[in-house]
ZAVEX-119903 format. One line per field, with one value per residue (C-alpha): residue in three letters; chain; x, y, z. Coordinates in pm, whole numbers, plus 50000, padded with zeros to 5 digits. Each point is the difference from the previous one (the first is absolute). Layout:
timar = [ALA,...];
fimar = [A,...];
c1 = [X,...];
c2 = [Y,...];
c3 = [Z,...];
//
This chain:
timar = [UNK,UNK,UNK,UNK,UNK,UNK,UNK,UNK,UNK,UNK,UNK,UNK,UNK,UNK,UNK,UNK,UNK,UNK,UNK,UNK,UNK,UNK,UNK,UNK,UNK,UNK,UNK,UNK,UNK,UNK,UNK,UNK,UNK,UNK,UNK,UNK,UNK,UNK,UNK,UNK,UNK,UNK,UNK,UNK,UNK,UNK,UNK,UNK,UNK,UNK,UNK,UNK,UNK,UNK,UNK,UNK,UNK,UNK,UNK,UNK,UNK,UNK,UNK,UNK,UNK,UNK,UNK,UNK,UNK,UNK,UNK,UNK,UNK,UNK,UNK,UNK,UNK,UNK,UNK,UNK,UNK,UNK,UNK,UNK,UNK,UNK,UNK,UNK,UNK,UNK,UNK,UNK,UNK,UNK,UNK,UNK,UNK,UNK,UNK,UNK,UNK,UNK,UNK,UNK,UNK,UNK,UNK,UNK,UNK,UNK,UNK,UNK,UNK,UNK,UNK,UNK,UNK,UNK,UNK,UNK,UNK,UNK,UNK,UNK,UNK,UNK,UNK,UNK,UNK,UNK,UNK,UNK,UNK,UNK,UNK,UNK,UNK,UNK,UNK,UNK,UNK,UNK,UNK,UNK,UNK,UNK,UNK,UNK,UNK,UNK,UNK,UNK,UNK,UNK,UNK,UNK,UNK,UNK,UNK,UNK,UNK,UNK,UNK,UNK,UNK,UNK,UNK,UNK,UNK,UNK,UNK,UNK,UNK,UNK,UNK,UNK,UNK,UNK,UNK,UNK,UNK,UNK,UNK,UNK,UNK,UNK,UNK,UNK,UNK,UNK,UNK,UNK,UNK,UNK,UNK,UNK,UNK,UNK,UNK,UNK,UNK,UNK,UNK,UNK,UNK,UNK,UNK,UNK,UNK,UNK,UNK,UNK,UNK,UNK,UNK,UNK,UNK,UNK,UNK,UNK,UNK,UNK,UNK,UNK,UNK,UNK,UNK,UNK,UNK,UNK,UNK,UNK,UNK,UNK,UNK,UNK,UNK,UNK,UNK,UNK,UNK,UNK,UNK,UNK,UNK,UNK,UNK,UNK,UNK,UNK,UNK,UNK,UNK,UNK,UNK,UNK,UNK,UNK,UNK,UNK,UNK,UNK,UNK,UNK,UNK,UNK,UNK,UNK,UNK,UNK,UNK,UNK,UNK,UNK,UNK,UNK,UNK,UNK,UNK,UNK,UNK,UNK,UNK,UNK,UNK,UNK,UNK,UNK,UNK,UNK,UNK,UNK,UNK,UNK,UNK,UNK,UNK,UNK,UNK,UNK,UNK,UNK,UNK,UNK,UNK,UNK,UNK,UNK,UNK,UNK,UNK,UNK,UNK,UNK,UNK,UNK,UNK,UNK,UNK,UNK,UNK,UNK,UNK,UNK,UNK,UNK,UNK,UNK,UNK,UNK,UNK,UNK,UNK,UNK,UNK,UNK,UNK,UNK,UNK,UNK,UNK,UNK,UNK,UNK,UNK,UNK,UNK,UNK,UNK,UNK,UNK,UNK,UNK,UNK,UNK,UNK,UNK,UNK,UNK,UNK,UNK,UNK,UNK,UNK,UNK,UNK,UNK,UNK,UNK,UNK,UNK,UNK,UNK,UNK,UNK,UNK,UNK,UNK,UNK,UNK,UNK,UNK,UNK,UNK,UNK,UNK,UNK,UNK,UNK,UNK,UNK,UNK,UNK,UNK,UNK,UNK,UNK,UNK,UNK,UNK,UNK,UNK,UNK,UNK,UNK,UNK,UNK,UNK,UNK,UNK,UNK,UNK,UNK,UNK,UNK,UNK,UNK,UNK,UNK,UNK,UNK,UNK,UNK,UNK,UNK,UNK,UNK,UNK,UNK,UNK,UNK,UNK,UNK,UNK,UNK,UNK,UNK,UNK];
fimar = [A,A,A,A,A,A,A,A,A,A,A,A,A,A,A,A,A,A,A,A,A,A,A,A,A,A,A,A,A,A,A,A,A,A,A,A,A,A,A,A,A,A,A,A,A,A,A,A,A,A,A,A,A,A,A,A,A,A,A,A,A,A,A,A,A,A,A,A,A,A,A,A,A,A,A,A,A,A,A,A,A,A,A,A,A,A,A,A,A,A,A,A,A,A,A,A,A,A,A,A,A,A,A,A,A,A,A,A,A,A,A,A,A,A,A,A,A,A,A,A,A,A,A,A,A,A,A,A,A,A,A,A,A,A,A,A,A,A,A,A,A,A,A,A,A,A,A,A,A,A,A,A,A,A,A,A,A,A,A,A,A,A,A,A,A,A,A,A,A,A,A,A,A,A,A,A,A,A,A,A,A,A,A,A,A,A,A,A,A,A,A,A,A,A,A,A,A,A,A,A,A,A,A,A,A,A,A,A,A,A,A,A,A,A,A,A,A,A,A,A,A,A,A,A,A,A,A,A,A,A,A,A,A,A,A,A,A,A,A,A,A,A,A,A,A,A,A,A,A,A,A,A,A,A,A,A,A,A,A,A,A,A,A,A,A,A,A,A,A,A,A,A,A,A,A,A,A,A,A,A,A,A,A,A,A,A,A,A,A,A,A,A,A,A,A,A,A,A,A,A,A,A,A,A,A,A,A,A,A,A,A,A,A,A,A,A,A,A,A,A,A,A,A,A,A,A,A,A,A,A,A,A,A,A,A,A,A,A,A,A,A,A,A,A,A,A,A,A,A,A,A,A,A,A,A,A,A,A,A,A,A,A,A,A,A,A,A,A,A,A,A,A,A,A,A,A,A,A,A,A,A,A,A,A,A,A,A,A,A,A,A,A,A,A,A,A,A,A,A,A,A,A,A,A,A,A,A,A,A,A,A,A,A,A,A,A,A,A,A,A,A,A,A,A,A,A,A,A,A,A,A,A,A,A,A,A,A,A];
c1 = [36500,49959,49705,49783,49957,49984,49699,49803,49839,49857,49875,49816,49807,49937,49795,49861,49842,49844,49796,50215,49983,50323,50088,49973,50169,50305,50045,49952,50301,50194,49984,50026,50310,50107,49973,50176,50300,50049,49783,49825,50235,49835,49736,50217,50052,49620,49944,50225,49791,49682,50161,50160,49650,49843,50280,49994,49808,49933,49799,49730,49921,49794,49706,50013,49951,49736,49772,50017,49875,49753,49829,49972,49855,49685,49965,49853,50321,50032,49682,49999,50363,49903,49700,50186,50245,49721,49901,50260,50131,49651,49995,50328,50022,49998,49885,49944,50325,50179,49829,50070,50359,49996,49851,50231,50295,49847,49883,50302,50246,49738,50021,50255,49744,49943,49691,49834,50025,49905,49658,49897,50047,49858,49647,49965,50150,49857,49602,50090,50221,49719,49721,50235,50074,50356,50165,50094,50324,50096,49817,50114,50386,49958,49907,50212,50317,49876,49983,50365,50127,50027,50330,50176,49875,50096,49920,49998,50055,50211,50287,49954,50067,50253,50223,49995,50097,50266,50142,49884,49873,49635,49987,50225,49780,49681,50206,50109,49651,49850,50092,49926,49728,49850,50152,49755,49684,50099,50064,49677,49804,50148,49934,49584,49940,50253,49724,49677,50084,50068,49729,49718,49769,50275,49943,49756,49990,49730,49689,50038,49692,50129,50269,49883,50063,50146,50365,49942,49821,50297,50226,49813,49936,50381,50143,49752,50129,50371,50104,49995,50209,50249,50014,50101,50227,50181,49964,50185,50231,50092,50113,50178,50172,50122,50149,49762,49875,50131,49815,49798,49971,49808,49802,49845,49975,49823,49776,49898,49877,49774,49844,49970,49841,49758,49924,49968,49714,49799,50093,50218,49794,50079,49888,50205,50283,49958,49947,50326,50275,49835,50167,50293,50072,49934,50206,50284,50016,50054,50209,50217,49996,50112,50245,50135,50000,50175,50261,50057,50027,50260,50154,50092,50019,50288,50157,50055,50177,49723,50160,50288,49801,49815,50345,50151,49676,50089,50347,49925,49764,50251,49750,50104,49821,49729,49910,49981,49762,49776,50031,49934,49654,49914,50028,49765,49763,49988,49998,49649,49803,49969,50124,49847,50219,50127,50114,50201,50192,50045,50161,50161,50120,50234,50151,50053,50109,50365,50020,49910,50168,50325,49986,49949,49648,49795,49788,49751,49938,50005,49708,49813,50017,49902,49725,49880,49985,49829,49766,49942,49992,49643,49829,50181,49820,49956,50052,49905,49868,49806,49814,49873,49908,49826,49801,49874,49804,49882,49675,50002,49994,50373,50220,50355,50002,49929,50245,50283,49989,49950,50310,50207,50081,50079,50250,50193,49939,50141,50284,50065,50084,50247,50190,49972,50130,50268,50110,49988,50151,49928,49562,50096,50294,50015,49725,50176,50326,49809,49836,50080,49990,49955];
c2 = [37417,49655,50084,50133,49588,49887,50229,49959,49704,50103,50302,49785,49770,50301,50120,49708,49941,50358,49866,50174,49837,49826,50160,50329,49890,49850,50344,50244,49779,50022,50374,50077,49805,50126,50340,49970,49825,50164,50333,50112,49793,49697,50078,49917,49665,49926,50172,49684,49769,50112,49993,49673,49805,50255,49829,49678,49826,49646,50207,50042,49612,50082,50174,49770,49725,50186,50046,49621,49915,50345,49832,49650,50115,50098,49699,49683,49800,49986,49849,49719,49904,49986,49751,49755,49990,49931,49714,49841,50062,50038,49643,50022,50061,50381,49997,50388,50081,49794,50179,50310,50018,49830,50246,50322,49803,49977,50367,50098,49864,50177,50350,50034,50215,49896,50210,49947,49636,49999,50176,49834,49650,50126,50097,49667,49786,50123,49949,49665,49897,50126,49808,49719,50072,50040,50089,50390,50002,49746,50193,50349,49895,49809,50246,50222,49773,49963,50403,50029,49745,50296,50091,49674,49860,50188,50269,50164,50400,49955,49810,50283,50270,49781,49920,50343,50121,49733,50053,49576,49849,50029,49663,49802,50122,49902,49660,49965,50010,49762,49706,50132,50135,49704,49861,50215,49930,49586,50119,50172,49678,49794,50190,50025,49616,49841,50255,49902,49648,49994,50243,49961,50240,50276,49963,49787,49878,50143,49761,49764,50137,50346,49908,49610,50088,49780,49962,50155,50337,50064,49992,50268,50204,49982,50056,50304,50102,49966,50077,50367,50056,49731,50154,50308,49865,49842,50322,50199,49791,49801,50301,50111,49674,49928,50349,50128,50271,50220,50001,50355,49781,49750,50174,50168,49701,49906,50285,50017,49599,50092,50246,49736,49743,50268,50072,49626,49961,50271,50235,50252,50291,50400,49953,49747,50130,50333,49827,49749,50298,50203,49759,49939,50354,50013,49765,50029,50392,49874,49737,50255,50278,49726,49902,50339,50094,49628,50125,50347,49844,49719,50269,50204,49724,49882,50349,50057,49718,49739,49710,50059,49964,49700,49822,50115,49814,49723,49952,50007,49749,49759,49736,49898,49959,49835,50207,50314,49836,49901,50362,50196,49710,50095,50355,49982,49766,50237,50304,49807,50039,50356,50127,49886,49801,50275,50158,49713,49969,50371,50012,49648,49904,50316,49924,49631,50008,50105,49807,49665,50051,50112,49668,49774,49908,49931,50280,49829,49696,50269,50206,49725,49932,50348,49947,49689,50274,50275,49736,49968,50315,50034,49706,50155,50243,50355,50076,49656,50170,49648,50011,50351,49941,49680,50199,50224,49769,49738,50030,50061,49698,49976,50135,50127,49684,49755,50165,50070,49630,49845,50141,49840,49643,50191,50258,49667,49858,50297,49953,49661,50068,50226,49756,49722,50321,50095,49620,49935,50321,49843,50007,50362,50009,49688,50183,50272,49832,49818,50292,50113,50393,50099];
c3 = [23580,50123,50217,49692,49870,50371,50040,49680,50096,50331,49831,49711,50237,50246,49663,49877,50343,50024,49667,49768,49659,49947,49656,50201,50289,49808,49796,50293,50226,49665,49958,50378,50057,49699,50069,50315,49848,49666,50029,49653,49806,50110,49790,49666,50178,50037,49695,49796,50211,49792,49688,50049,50076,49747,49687,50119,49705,50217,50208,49698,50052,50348,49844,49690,50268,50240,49672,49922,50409,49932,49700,50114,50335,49773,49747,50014,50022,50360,50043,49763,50101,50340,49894,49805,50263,50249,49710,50093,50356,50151,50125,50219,50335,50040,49661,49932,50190,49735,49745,50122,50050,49690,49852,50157,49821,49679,49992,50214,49668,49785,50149,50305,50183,50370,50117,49638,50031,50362,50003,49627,50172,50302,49876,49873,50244,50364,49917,49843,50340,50231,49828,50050,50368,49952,50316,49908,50138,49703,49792,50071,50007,49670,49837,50127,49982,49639,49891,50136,49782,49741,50171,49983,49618,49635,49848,50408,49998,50288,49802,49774,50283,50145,49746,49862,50354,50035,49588,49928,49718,50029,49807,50179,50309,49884,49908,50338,50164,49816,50185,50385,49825,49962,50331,50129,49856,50082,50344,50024,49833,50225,50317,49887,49873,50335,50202,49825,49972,50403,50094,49716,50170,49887,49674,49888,49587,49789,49926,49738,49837,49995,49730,49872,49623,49714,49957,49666,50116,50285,49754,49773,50264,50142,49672,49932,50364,50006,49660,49997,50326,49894,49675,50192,50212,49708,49807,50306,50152,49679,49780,50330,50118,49631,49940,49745,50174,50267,50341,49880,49672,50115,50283,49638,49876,50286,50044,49620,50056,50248,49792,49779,50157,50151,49648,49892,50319,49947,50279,49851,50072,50083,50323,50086,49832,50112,50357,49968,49874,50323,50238,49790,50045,50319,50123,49739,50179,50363,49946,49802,50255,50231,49800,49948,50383,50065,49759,50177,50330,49907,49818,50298,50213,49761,49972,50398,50042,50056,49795,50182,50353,49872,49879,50345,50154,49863,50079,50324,50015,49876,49895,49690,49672,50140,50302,49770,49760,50340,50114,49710,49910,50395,49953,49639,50176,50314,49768,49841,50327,49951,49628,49698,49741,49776,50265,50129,49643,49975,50350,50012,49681,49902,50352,49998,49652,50029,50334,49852,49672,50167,50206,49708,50045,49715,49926,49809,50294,50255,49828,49989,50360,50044,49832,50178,50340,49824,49893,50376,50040,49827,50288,50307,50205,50044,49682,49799,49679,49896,50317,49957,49638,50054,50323,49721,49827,50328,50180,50361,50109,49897,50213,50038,50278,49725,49748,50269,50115,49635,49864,50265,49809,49679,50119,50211,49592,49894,50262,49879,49649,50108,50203,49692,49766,50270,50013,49610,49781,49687,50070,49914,49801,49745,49756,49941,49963,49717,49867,49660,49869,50362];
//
């Protein structure tokens, strides 16, 4: 029985390198194995897998989310945020990096969806970095680096799907991101103005003619800019972080704002809407049926013994609390080269879980750190999602060169917040200590 688990693995990534989409790959190793083990009656096993994800009502948040990221995609918002913010940060060195990353982590709080976020910025900030000779691997890994900053800063669907998976307040989650959150985004400042400021040519500031306005205009035009995705930020993540709405609550909350504000500016049509609830669908339905085949797969993996392997694994490392944190973050960030990030916390998570709770670890500072490496897991290469969504939407003369060698600083960014969250708990764990209704 204990070679079904050992074997399950082997067989996944033997799929998901023939090209097999993962949902597909992670439900055909499920029944297989299953059937081997367990014969027909495996399929009652798989079949409470469904029904499980099918009932559980957190789940309902993900497509409330996906339409908020659908319909600001195709308003105006994105593009006067990003030229206030260029108002003001234009002058810097590496000006229009600045702006754009701060950009992601505005519209990142505001919607939680990375690709969404990635390509909106994108269209606008590649033609103004190449009239501005911006070396492109600065460019490219900005804005990538910025788009995956959905995973890592509330409301993100992956806390959603992870705490779910892992039975955690989806609150206290959110809470607990926050902070490294915004580690992050200071990392990735700091790492594009130290650059700039030491090799100008990089990223040269934007002409003092281009955005010479009065004081008074700048702040019109950044107050007409940032109020309506701050007032959905506070809309979301305020009813959720003071316990007046649950995390499905607020997501609606959320998703009826948008509307709103589409309404308010004048671009609430049928096309748009009709265009917007097209991708929420679309992407609500394949993150589910990964979801569901991530469920059948743990399921069995569980059921023959595989938490028992794991745990055995373990023992016999006999490294301590520490070295199984390090080994299960190198095994998620190894696991990121070639699966994407659902499939991580669908395979992961249900397996850690029991391991780190039954060791005393805290659950809540050890999700975050997860999340830090998934983060990761969106830069590093083959699979590096934020590279293939930002090649959709670059000219030629951008290449997978530029983007490849761009994202380099940010992931060891990315590596350094983990090691300040690994070294000081509290960065993830003192807001949701504080946290009330949560």
């Amino acid at each position: 029985m204990s070679a079904v688990p050992a074997l399950m693995f082997p067989a996944l990534f033997a799929l998901v390198f023939a090209g097999i989409p993962v949902s597909l790959c992670l439900i055909i190793v499920a029944v297989a194995f299953g059937l081997s083990a367990f014969g027909d009656l495996v399929f009652l096993q798989l079949y409470g897998a469904v029904l499980t994800t099918a009932s559980n009502f957190n789940l309902a948040a993900i497509p409330l989310f996906v339409l908020m990221g659908a319909v600001l995609e195709r308003t105006g918002i994105a593009l006067r945020l990003f030229q206030a913010l260029q108002l003001w940060f234009g002058r810097m060195p590496g000006g229009l990096a600045v702006t754009t990353i701060a950009m992601c982590a505005i519209f990142a709080a505001a919607s939680g969806v990375v690709g969404a976020v990635e390509i909106v910025v994108g269209l606008m900030a590649i033609p103004a970095m190449q009239r501005y000779r911006y070396d492109m691997g600065l460019g490219a890994g900005t804005i990538c680096a910025g788009g995956s900053l959905g995973t890592i800063i509330p409301p993100s669907i992956v806390v959603v799907i992870y705490a779910s998976i892992a039975q955690l307040s989806i609150g206290k989650l959110f809470a607990a991101i926050i902070v490294p959150g915004l580690m992050m985004v200071v990392f990735f400042l700091a790492y594009v103005v130290v650059r700039c400021m030491l090799r100008p040519a990089d990223g040269p500031p934007v002409s003092r003619e281009e955005f010479d306005r009065p004081l008074a205009e700048k702040l019109a035009v950044t107050a007409k800019a940032l109020v309506p995705p701050l007032a959905l930020i506070v809309a979301v993540l305020g009813s959720l972080l003071t316990g007046a709405a649950s995390p499905t609550e607020a997501a609606a909350v959320g998703a009826f704002g948008t509307l709103v504000l589409a309404a308010v500016l004048g671009e609430l049509t049928f096309p748009m809407l009709r265009q917007a609830f097209a991708v929420s669908i679309r992407i609500s339905c394949m993150i589910m049926l990964i979801v569901v085949g991530g469920t059948m797969f743990t399921s069995i993996f569980a059921v023959t013994g595989g938490s028992t392997l794991v745990r055995s694994a373990v023992d016999a490392l006999g490294v301590g609390d520490v070295g199984v944190i390090a080994v299960f973050l190198a095994i998620v960030f190894v696991a990121g080269f070639v699966l994407d990030w659902i499939s991580i916390v669908l395979i992961c998570v249900p397996i850690f879980t029991p391991v780190i709770k039954a060791m005393g670890i805290d659950p809540i500072w050890f999700a975050v750190l997860v999340m830090v490496v998934i983060q990761t897991s969106y830069l590093t290469p083959p699979m590096a999602p934020s590279i293939f969504y930002l090649k959709s939407i670059t000219p030629p003369s951008i290449t997978y060169g530029h983007m490849y060698r761009g994202v380099i600083p940010f992931v060891l960014a990315q590596l350094a917040v983990l090691i300040a969250v690994l070294l000081v708990p509290a960065a993830a764990t003192y807001l949701p200590s504080i946290m009330v209704g949560l």
